[in-house]
C-alpha positions in Angstrom: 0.0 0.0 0.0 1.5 3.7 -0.9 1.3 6.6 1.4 -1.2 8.3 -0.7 -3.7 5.5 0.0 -3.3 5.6 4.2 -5.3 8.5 4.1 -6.6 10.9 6.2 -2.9 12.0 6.7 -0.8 15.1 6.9 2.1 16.4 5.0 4.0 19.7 5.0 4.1 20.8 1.3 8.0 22.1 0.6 7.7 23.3 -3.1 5.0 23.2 -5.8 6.3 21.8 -8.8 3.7 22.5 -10.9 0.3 25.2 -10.4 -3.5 24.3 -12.1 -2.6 28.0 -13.0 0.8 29.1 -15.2 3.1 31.5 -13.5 1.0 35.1 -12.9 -2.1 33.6 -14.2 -4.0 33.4 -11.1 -7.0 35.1 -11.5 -8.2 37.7 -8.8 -11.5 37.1 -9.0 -13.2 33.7 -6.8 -15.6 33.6 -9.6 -12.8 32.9 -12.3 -11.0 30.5 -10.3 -11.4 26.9 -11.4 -10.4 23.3 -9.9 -7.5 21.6 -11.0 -4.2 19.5 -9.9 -1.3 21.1 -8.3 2.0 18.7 -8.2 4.1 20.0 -4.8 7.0 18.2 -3.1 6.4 17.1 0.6 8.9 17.4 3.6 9.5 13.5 3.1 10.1 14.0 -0.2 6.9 12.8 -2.0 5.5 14.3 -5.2 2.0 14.2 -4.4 -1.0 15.1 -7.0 -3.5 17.1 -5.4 -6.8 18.1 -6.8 -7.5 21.3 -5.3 -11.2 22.6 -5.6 -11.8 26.5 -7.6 -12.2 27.6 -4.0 -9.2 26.9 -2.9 -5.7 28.6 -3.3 -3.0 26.7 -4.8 -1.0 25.2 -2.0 2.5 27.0 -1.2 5.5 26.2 0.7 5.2 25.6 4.5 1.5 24.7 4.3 0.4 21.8 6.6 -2.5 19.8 4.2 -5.1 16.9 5.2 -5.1 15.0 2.6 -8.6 13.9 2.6 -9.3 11.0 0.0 -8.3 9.9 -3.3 -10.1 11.9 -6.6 -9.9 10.4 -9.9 -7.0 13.3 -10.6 -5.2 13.6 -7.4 -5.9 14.1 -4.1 -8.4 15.4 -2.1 -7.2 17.8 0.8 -8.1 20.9 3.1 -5.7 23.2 4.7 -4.8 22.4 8.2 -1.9 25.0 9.1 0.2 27.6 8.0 4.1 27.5 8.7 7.8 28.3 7.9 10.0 26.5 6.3 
């Protein structure tokens, strides 16, 4: 069994690797915002897939995530704390 399948669990995220949006896309407005997969890098060293719902900001470094259950493009997760790296 992976990691990814244990779940709930937490991880720290250390880098995002790849955004849903490109670099300066982001849009300002909630209403234009859209779900999609982010790829990030964990403190253990995982590259995790998360599907992260148009409500959500894209996850940065130092964030503590829940990773909540398994979506057909990723996983599921909610924020759970905000920290330094």
């Amino acid at each position: 069994m992976s990691s990814v399948e244990k779940l709930p669990r937490r991880i720290v995220v250390t880098e995002v690797l790849e955004s849903r949006y490109g670099p300066g896309l982001r849009p300002t407005s909630w209403d234009d915002r859209r779900a999609g997969v982010d790829r990030v890098r964990t403190r253990k060293g995982e590259e995790l897939s998360l599907f992260s719902q148009g409500g959500q900001s894209s996850p940065a470094p130092g964030w503590e995530l829940l990773l909540t259950k398994q979506a057909d493009s990723g996983v599921e997760w909610t924020l759970y704390g905000i920290g330094s790296l």
